[in-house]
C-alpha positions as CSV (number, residue, x, y, z in Angstrom):
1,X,318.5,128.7,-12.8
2,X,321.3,126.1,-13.0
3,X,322.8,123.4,-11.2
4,X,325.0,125.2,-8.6
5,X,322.4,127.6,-7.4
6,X,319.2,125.1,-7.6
7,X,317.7,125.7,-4.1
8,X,315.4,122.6,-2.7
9,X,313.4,124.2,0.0
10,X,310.7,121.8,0.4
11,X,313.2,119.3,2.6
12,X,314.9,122.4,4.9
13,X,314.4,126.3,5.4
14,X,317.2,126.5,7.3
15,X,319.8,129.1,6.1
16,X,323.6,128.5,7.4
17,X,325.3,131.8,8.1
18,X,329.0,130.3,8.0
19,X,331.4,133.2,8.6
20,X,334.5,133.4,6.3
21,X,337.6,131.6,7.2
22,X,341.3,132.3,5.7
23,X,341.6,128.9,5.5
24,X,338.4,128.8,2.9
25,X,339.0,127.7,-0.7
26,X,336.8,129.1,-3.5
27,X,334.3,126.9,-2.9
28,X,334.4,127.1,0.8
29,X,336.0,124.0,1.9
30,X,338.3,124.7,4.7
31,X,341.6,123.5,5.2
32,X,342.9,122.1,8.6
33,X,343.9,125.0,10.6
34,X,347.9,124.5,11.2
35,X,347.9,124.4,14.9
36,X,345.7,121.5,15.1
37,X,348.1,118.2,15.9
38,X,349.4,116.3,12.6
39,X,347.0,113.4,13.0
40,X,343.5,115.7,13.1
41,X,345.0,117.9,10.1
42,X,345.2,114.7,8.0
43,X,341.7,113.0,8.8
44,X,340.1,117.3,7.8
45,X,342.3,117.2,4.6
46,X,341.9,113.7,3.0
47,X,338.0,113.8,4.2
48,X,337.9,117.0,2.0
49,X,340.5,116.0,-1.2
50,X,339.3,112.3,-1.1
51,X,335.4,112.4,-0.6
52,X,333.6,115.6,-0.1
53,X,335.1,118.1,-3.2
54,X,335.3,115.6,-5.5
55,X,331.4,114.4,-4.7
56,X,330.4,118.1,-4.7
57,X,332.2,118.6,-8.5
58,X,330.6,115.0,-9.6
59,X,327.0,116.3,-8.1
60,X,326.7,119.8,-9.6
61,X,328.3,117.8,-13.1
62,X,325.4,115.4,-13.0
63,X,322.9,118.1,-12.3
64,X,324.1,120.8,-14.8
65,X,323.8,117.5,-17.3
66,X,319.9,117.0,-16.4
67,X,319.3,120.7,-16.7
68,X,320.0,120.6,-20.3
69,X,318.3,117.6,-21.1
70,X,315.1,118.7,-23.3
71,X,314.2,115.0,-23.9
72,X,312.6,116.0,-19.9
73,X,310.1,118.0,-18.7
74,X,310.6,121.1,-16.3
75,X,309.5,118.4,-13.7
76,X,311.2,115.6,-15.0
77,X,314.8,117.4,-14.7
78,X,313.9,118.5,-11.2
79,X,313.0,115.2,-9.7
80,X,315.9,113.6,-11.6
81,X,318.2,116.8,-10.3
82,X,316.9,116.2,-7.0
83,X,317.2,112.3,-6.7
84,X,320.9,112.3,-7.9
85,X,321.8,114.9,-5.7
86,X,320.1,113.1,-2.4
87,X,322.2,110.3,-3.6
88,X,325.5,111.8,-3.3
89,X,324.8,113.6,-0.2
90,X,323.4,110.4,1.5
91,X,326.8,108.9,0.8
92,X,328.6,112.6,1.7
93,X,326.8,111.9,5.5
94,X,327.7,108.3,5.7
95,X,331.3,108.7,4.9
96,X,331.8,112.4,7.1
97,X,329.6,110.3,10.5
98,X,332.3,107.7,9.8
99,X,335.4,110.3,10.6
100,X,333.0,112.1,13.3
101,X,331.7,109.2,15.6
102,X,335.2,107.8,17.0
103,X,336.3,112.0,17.3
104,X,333.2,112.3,19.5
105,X,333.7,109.4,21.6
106,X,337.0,110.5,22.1
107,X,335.6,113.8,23.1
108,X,333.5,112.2,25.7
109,X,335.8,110.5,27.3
110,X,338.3,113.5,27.5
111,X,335.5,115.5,29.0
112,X,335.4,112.9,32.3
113,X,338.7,111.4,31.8
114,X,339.5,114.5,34.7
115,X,336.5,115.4,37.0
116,X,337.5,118.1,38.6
117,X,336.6,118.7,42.0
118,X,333.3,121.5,41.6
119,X,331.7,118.0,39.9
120,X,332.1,115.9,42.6
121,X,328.6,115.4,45.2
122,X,326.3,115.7,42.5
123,X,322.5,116.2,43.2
124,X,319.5,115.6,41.6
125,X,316.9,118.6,42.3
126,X,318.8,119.8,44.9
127,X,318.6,116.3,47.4
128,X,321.9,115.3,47.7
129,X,322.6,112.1,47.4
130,X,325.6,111.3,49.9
131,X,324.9,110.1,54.0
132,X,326.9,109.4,57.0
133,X,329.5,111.9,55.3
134,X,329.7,115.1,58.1
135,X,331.9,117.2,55.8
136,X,329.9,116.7,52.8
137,X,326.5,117.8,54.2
138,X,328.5,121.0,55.7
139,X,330.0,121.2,51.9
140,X,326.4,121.2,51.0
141,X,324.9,123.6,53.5
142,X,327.6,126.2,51.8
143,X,326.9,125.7,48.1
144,X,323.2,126.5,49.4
145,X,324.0,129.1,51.2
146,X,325.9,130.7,48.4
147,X,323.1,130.1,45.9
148,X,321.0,132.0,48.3
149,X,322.7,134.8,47.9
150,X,323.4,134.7,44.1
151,X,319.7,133.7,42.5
152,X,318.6,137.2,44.0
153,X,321.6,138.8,41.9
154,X,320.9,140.3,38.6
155,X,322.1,137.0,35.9
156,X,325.1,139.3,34.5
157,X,326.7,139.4,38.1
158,X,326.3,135.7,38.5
159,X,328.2,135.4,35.9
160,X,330.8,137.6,36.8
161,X,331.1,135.9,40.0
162,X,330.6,132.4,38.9
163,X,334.1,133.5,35.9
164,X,335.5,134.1,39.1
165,X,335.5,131.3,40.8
166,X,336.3,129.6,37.8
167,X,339.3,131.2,37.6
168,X,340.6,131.4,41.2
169,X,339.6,127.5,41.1
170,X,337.1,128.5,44.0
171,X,335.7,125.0,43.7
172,X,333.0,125.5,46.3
173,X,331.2,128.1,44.6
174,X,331.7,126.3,41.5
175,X,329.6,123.6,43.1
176,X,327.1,125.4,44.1
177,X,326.8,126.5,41.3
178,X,326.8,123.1,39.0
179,X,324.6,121.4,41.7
180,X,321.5,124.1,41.7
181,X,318.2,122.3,41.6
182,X,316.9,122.0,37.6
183,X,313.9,124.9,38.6
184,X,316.0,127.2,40.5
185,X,319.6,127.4,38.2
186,X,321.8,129.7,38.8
187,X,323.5,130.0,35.4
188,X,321.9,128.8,31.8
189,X,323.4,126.0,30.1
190,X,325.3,127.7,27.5
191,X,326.8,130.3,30.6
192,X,327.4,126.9,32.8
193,X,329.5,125.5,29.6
194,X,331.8,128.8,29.2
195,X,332.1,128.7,33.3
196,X,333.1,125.1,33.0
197,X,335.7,125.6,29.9
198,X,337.2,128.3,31.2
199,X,337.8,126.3,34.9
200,X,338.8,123.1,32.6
201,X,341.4,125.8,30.8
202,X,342.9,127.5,33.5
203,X,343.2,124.7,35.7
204,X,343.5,121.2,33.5
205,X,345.5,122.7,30.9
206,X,346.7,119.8,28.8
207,X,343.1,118.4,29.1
208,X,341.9,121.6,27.4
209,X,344.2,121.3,24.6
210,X,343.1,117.9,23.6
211,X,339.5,118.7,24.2
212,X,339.7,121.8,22.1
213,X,341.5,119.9,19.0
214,X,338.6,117.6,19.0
215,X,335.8,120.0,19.0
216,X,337.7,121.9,16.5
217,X,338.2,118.7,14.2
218,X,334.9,117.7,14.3
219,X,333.9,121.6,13.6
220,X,336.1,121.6,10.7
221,X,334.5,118.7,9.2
222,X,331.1,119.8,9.7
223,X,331.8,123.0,8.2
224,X,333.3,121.1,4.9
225,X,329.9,118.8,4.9
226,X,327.7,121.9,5.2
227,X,329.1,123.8,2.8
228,X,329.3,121.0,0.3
229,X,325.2,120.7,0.8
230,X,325.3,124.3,0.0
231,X,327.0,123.9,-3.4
232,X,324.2,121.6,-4.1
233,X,321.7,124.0,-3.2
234,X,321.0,122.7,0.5
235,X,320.4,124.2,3.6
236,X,322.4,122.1,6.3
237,X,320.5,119.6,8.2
238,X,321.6,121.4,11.9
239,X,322.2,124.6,13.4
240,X,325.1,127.3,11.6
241,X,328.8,125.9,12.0
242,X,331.3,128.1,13.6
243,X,334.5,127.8,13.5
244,X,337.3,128.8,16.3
């Protein structure tokens, strides 16, 4: 077996599924997709030229080297495979977490820089934490109300329902919704999130174009990391990157 399809599954059984892109070279390594702003289509593209392809082609160089060297054992040249590809990918992770961790703050701060109204009067088990305020704890005798009657619903109607409101900005179901107690939710976390997005799209639309260039930067990126530890015969370190 040689260098490029050397598989080390003693640190990770995890095998990415990354689906093909047209923006996918031969090795894998996407390019930034042309709608993404000038600025995140730089930091994808000189990540990749600059660091990542050119460490992948020095790894699998180093390793098809140490194959061939009969002057090792069969151990010998898989430690030494091992240990000089760990290298390089230590310093892949280092310089890719360097172009991630100020797109992520910015992320985070995107995704409170507008709170929109079905976040406001938050609750922590369903106790609210507001007094004196008449019109809140009417505001809050609705949402439970209204989660009364959708937790006996079947959870592909609450969906339905709580897409609705997302899109008719019907922000009082939406915080009924986002304020059910932790043991009685009304929608998982991953049907909460599209509920959320698609209320952030319709409704904060220029907030939803930023928010989605970041995610998409930082997806990009990840993909380009993962599938250099792929060329090198490694399973990525987190869950399957998907692009959109």
């Amino acid at each position: 077996m040689d260098a490029a399809t050397t598989t080390d599954t003693s640190t990770d059984t995890h095998t990415a599924t990354v689906p093909a892109t047209p923006f996918a070279d031969r090795h894998g390594f996407v390019a930034a997709p042309f709608d993404l702003p000038d600025e995140h289509r730089e930091r994808i593209d000189t990540l990749t030229a600059s660091a990542l392809r050119p460490a992948t082609t020095t790894a699998l160089e180093e390793m098809g080297k140490i194959a061939k060297d009969r002057t090792l054992s069969d151990v010998g040249r898989r430690t030494k495979r091992t240990e000089s590809r760990d290298r390089i990918l230590e310093a892949m992770d280092v310089v890719v977490q360097k172009q991630i961790k100020p797109l992520q703050r910015s992320l985070d701060y995107e995704l409170t820089r507008v709170v929109p109204e079905h976040r406001l009067y938050k609750t922590r088990d369903g106790v609210a934490r507001i007094s004196g305020d008449r019109a809140a704890a009417q505001d809050l005798a609705a949402q439970r109300e209204i989660r009364d009657r959708m937790l006996p619903l079947p959870a592909e109607k609450r969906l339905e329902i709580a897409r609705d409101a997302a899109r008719n900005d019907d922000v009082t179901t939406l915080r009924a919704i986002h304020g059910a107690p932790k043991s009685f939710p009304v929608l998982s976390a991953d049907e909460w999130n599209e509920v959320d997005r698609l209320h952030l799209e319709r409704h904060h639309p220029e907030q939803y174009r930023t928010v989605r260039d970041l995610e998409r930067t930082i997806q990009a990126i990840k993909w380009n990391l993962a599938t250099a530890r792929r060329a090198l015969g490694v399973s990525p370190t987190s869950d399957p990157v998907t692009l959109r």
